[in-house]
PDB file of N, H, CA, C and O in Angstrom:
ATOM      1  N   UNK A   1     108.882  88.970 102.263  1.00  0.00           N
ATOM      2  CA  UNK A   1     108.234  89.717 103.324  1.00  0.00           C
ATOM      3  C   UNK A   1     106.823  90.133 102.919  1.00  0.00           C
ATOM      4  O   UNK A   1     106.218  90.600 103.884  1.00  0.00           O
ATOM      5  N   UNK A   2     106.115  90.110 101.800  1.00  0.00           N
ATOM      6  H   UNK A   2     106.606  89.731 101.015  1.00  0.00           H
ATOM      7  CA  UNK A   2     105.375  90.317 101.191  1.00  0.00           C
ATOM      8  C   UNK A   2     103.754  89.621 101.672  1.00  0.00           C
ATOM      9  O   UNK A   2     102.598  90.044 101.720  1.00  0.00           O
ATOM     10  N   UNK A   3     104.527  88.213 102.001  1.00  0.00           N
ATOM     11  H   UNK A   3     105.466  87.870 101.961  1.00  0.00           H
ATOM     12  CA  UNK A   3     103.275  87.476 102.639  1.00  0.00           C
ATOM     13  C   UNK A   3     102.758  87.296 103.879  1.00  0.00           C
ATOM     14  O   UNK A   3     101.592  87.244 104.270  1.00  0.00           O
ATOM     15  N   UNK A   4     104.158  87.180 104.632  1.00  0.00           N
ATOM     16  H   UNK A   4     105.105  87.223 104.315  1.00  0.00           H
ATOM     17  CA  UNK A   4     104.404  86.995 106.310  1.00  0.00           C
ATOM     18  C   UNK A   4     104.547  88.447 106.963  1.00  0.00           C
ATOM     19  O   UNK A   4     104.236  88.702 108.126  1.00  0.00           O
ATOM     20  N   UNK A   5     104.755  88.813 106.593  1.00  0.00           N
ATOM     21  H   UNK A   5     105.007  88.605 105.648  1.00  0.00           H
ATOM     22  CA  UNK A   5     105.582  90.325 107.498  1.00  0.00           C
ATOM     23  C   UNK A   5     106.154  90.368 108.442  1.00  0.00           C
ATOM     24  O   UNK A   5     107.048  89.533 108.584  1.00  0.00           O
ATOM     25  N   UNK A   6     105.999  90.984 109.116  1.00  0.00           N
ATOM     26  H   UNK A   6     105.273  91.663 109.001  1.00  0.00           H
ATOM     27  CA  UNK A   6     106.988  91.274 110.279  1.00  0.00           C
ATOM     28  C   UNK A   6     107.563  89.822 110.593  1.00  0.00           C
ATOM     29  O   UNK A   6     108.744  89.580 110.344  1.00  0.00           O
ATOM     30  N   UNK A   7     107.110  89.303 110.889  1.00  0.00           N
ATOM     31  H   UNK A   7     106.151  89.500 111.092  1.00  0.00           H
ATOM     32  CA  UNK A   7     107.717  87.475 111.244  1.00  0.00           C
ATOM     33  C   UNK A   7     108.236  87.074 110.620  1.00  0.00           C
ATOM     34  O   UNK A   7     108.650  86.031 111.126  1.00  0.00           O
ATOM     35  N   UNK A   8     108.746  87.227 109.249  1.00  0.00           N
ATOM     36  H   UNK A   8     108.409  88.075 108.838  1.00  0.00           H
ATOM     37  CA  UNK A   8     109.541  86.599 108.574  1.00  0.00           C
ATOM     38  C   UNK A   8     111.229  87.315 108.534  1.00  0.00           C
ATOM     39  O   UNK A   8     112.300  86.957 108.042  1.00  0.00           O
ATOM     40  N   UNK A   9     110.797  88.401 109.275  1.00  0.00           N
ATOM     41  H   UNK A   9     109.928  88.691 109.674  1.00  0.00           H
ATOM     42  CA  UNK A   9     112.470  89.330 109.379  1.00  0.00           C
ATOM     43  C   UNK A   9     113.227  88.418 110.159  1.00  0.00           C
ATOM     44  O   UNK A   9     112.777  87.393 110.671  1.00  0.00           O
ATOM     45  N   UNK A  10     114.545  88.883 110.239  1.00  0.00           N
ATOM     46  H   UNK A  10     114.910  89.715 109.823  1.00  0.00           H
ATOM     47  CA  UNK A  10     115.442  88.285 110.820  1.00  0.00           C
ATOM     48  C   UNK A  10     115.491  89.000 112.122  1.00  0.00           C
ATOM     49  O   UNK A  10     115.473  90.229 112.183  1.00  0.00           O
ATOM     50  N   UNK A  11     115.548  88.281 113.086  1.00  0.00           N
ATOM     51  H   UNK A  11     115.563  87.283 113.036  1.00  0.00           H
ATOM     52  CA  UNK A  11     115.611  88.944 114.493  1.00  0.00           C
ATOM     53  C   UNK A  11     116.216  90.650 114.191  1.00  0.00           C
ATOM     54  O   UNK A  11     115.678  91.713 113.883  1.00  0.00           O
ATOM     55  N   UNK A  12     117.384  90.271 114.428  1.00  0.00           N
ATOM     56  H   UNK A  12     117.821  89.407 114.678  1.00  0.00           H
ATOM     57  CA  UNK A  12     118.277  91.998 114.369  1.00  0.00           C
ATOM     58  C   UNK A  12     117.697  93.203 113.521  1.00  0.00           C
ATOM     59  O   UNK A  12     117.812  94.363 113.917  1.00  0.00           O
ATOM     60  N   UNK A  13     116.912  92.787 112.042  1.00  0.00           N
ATOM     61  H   UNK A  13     116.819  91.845 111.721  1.00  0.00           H
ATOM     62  CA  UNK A  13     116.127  93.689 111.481  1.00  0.00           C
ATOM     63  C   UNK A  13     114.768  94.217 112.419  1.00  0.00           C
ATOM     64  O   UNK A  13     114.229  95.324 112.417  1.00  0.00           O
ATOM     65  N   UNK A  14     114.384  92.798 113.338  1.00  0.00           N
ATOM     66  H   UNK A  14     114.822  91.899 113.340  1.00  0.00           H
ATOM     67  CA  UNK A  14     112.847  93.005 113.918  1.00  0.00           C
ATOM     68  C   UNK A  14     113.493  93.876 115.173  1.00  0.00           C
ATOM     69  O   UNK A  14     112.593  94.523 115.708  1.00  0.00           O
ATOM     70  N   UNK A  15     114.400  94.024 115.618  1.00  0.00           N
ATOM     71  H   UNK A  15     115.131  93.498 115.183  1.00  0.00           H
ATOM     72  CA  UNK A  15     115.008  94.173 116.690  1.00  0.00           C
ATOM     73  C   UNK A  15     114.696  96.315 116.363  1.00  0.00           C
ATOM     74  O   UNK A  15     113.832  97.075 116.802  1.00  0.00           O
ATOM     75  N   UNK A  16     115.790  96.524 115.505  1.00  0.00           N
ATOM     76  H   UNK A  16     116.492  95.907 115.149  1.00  0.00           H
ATOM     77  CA  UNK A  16     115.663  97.841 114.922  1.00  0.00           C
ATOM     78  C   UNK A  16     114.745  98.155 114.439  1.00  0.00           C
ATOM     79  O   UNK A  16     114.656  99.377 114.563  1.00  0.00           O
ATOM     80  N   UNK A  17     113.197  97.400 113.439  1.00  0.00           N
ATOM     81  H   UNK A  17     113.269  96.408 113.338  1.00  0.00           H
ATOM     82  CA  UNK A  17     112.546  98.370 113.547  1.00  0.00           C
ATOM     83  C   UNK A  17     111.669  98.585 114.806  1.00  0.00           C
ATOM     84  O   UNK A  17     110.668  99.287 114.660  1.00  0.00           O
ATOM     85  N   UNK A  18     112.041  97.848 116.518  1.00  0.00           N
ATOM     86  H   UNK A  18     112.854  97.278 116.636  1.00  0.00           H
ATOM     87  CA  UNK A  18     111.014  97.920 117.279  1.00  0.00           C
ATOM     88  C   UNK A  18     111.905  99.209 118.191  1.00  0.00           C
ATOM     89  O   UNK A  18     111.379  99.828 119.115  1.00  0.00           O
ATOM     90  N   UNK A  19     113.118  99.409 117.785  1.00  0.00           N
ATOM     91  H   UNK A  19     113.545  98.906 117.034  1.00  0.00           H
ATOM     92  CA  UNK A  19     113.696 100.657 118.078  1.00  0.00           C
ATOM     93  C   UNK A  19     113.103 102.052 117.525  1.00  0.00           C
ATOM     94  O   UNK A  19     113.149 103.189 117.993  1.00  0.00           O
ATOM     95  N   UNK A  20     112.685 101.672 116.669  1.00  0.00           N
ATOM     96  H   UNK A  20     112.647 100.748 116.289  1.00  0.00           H
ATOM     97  CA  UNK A  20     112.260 102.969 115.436  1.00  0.00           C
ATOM     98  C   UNK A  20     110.793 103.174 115.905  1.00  0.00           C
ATOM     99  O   UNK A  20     110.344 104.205 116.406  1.00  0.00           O
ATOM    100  N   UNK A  21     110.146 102.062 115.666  1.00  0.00           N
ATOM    101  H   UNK A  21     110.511 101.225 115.259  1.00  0.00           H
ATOM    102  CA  UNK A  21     108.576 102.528 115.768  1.00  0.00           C
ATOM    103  C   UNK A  21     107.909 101.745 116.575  1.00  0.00           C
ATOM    104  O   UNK A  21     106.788 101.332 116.278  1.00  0.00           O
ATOM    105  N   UNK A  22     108.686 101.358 118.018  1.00  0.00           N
ATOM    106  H   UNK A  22     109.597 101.693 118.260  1.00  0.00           H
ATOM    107  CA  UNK A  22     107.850 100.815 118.750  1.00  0.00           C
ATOM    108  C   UNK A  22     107.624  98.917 118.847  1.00  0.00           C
ATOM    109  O   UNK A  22     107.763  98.297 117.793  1.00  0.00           O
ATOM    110  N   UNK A  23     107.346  98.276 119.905  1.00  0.00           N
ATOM    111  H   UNK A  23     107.232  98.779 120.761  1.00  0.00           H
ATOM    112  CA  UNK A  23     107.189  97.090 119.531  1.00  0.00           C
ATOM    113  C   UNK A  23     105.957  96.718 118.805  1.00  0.00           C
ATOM    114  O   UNK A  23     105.838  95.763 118.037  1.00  0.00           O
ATOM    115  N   UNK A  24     104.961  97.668 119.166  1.00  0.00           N
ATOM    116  H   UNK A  24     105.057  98.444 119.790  1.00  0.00           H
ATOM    117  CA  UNK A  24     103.415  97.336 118.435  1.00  0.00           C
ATOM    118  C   UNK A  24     103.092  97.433 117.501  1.00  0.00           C
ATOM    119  O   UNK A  24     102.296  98.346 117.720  1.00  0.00           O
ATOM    120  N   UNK A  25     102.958  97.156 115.931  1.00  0.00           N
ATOM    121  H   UNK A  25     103.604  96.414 115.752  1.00  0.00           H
ATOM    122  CA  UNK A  25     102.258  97.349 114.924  1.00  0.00           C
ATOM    123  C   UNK A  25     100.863  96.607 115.021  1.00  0.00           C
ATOM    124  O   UNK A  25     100.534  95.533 115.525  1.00  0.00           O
ATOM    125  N   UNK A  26     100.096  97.703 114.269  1.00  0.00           N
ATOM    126  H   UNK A  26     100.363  98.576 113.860  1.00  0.00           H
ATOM    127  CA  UNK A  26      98.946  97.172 113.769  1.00  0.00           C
ATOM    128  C   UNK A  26      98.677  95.852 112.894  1.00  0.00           C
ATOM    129  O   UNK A  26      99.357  95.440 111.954  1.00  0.00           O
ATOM    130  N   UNK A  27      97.684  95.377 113.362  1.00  0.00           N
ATOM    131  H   UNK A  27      97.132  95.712 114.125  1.00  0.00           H
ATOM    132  CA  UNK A  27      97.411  94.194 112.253  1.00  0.00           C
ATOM    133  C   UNK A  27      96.971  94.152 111.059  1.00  0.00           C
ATOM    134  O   UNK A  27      96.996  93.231 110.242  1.00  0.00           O
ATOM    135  N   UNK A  28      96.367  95.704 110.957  1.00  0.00           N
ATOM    136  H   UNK A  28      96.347  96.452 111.621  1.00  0.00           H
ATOM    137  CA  UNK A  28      95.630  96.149 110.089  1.00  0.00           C
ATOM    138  C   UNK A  28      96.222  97.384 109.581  1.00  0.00           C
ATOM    139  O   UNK A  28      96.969  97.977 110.359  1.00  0.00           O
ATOM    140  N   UNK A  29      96.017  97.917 108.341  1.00  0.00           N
ATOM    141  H   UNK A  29      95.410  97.436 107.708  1.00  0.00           H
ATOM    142  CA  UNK A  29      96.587  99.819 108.277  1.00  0.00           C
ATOM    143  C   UNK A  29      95.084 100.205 108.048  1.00  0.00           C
ATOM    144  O   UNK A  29      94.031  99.594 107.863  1.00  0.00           O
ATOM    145  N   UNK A  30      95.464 101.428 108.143  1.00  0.00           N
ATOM    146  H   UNK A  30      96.319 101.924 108.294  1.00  0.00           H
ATOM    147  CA  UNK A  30      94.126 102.252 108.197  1.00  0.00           C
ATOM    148  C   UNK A  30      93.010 102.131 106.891  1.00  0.00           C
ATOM    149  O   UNK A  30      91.788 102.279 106.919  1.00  0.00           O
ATOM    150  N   UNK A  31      93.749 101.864 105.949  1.00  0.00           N
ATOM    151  H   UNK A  31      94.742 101.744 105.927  1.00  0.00           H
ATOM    152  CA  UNK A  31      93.134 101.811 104.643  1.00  0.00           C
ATOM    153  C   UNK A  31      92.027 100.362 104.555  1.00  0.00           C
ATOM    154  O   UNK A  31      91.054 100.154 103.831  1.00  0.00           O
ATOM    155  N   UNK A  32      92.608  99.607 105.519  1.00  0.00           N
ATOM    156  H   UNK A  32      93.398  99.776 106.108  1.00  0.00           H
ATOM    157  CA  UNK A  32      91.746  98.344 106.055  1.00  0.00           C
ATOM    158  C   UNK A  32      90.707  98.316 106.733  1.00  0.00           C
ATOM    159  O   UNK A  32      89.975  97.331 106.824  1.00  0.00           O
ATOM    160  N   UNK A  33      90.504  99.550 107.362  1.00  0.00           N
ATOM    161  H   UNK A  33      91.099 100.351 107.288  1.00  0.00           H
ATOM    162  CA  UNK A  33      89.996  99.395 108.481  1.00  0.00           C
ATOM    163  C   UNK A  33      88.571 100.320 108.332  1.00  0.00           C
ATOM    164  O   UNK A  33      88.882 101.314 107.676  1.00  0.00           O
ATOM    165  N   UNK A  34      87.520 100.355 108.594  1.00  0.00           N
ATOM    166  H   UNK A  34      87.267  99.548 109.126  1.00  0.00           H
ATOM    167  CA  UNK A  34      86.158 101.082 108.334  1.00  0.00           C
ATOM    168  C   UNK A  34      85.741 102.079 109.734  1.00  0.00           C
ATOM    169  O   UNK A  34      84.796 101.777 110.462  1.00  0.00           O
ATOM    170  N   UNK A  35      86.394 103.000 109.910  1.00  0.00           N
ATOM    171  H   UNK A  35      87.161 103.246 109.318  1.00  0.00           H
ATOM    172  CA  UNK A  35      86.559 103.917 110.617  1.00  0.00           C
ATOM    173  C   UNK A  35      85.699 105.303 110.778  1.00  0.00           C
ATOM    174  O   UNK A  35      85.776 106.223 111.592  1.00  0.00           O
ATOM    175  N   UNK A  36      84.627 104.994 109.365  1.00  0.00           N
ATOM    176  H   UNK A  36      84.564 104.246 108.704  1.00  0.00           H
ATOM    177  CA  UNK A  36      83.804 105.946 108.513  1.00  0.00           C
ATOM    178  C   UNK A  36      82.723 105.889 109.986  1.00  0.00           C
ATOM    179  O   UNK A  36      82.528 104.831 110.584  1.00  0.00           O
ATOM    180  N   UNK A  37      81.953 107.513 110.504  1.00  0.00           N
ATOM    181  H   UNK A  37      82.111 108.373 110.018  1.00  0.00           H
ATOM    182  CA  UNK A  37      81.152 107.722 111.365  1.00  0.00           C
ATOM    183  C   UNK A  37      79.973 106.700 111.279  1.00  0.00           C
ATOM    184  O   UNK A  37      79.694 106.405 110.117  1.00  0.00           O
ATOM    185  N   UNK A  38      79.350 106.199 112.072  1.00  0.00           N
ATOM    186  H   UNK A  38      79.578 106.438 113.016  1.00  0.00           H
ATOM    187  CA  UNK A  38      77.746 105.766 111.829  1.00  0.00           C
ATOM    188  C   UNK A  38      77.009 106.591 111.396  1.00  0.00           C
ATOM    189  O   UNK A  38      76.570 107.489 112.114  1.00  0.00           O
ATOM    190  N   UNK A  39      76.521 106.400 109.346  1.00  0.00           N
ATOM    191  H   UNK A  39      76.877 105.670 108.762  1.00  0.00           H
ATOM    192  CA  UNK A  39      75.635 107.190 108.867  1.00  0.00           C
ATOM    193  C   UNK A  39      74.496 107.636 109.464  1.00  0.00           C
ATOM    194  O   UNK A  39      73.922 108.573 108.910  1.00  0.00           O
ATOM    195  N   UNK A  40      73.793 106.951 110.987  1.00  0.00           N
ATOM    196  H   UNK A  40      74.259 106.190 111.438  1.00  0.00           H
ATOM    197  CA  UNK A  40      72.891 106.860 111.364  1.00  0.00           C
ATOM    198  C   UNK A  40      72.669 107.645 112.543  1.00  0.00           C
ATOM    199  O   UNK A  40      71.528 107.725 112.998  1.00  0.00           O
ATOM    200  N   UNK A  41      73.861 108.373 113.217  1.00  0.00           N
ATOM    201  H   UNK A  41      74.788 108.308 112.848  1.00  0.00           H
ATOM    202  CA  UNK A  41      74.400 109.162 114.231  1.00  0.00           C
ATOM    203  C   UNK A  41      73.319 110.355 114.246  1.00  0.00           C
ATOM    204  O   UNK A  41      72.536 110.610 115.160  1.00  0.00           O
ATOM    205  N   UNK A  42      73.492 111.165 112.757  1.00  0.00           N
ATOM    206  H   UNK A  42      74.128 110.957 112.014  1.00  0.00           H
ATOM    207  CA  UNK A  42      72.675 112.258 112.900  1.00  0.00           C
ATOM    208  C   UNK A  42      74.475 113.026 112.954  1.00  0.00           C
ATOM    209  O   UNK A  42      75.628 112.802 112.584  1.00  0.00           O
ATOM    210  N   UNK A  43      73.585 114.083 113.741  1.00  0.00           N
ATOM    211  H   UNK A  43      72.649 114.265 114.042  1.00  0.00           H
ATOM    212  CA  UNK A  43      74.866 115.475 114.207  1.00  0.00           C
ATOM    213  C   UNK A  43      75.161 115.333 115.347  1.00  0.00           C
ATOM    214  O   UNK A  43      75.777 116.278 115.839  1.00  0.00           O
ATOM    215  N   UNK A  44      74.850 114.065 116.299  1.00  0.00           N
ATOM    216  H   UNK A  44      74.350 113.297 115.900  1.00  0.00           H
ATOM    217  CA  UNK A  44      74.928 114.432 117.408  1.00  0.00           C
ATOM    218  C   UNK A  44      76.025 113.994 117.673  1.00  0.00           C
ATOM    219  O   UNK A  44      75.832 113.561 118.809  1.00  0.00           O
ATOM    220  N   UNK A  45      77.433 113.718 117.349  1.00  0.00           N
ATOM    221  H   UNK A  45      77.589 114.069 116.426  1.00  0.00           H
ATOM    222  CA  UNK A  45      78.763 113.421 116.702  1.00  0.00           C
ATOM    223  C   UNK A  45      79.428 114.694 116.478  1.00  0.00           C
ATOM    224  O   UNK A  45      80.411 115.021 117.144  1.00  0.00           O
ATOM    225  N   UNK A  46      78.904 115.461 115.519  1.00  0.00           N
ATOM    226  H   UNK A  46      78.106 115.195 114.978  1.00  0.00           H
ATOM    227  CA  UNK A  46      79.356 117.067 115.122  1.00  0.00           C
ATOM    228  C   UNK A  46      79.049 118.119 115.929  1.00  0.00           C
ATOM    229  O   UNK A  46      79.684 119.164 115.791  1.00  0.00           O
ATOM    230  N   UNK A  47      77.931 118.005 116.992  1.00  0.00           N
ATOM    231  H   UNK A  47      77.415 117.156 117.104  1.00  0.00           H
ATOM    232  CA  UNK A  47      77.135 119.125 117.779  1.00  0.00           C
ATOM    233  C   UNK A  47      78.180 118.527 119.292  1.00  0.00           C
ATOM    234  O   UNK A  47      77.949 119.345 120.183  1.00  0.00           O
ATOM    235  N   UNK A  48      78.833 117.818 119.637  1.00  0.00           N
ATOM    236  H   UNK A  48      79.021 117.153 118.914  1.00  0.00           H
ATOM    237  CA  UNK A  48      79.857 117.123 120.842  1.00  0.00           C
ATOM    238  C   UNK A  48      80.772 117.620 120.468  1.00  0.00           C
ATOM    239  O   UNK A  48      81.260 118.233 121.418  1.00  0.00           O
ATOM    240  N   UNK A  49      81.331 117.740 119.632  1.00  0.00           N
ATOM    241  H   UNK A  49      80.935 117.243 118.861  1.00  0.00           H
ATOM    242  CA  UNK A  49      82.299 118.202 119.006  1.00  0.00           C
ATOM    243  C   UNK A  49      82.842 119.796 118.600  1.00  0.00           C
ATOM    244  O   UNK A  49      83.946 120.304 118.402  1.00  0.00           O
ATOM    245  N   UNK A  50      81.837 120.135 118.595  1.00  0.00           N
ATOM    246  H   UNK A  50      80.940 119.722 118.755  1.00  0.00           H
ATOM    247  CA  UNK A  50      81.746 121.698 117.962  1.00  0.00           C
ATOM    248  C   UNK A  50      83.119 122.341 118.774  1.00  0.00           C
ATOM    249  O   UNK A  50      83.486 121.855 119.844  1.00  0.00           O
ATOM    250  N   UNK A  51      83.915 123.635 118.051  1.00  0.00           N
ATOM    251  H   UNK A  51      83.616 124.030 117.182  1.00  0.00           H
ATOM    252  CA  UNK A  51      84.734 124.306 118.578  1.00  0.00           C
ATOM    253  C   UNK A  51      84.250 125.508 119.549  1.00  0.00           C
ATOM    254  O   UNK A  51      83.441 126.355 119.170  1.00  0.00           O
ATOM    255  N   UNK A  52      84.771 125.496 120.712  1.00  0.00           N
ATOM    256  H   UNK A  52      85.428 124.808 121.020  1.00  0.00           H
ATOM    257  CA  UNK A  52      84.881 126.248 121.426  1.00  0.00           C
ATOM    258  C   UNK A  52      84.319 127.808 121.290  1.00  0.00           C
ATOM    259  O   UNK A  52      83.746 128.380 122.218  1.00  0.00           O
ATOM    260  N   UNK A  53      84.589 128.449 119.900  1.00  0.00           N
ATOM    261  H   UNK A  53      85.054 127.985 119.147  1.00  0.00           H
ATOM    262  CA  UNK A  53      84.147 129.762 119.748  1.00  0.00           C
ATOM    263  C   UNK A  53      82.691 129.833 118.924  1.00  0.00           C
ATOM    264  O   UNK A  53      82.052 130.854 118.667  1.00  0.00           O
ATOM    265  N   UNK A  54      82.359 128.468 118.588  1.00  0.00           N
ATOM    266  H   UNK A  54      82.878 127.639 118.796  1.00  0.00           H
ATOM    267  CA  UNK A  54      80.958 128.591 118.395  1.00  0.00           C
ATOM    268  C   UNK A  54      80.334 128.566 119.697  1.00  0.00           C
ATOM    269  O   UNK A  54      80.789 128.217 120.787  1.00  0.00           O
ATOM    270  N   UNK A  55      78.326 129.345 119.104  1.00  0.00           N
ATOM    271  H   UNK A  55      77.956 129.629 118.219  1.00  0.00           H
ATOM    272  CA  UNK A  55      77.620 129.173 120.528  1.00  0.00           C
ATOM    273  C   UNK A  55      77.162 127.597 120.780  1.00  0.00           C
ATOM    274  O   UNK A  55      76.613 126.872 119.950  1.00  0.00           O
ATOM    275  N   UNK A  56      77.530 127.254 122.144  1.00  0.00           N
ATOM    276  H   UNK A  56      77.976 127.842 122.819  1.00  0.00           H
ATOM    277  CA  UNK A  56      76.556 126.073 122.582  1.00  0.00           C
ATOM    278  C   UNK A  56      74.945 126.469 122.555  1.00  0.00           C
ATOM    279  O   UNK A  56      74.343 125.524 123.066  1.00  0.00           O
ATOM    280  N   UNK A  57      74.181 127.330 122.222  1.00  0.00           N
ATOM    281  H   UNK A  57      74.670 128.098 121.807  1.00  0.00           H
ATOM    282  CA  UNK A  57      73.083 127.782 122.411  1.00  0.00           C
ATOM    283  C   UNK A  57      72.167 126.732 121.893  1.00  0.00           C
ATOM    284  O   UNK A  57      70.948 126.897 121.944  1.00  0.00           O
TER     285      UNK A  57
END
């Protein structure tokens, strides 16, 4: 299972884990994936964002 994944299970295993967690897995895990903000954004990412009990001022 190491090489193929999910496709190499045997139906009834693929069957239960699409009971457990869904039919969709990712193709990717997160650790794959470059999810990191655009260094180039600025704050205007963090200032959209801001919580509620700060001032919008």
């Amino acid at each position: 299972m190491q090489d193929g994944g999910v496709q190499e299970l045997p139906d009834r295993v693929r069957r239960m884990l699409d009971e457990v967690f869904g039919d969709v897995l990712p193709s990717t895990t997160s650790d794959e994936r470059d999810d990191r903000p655009d260094p180039h954004a600025g704050d205007a990412e963090l200032l959209a964002n801001r919580p509620p009990h700060h001032d919008q001022d």
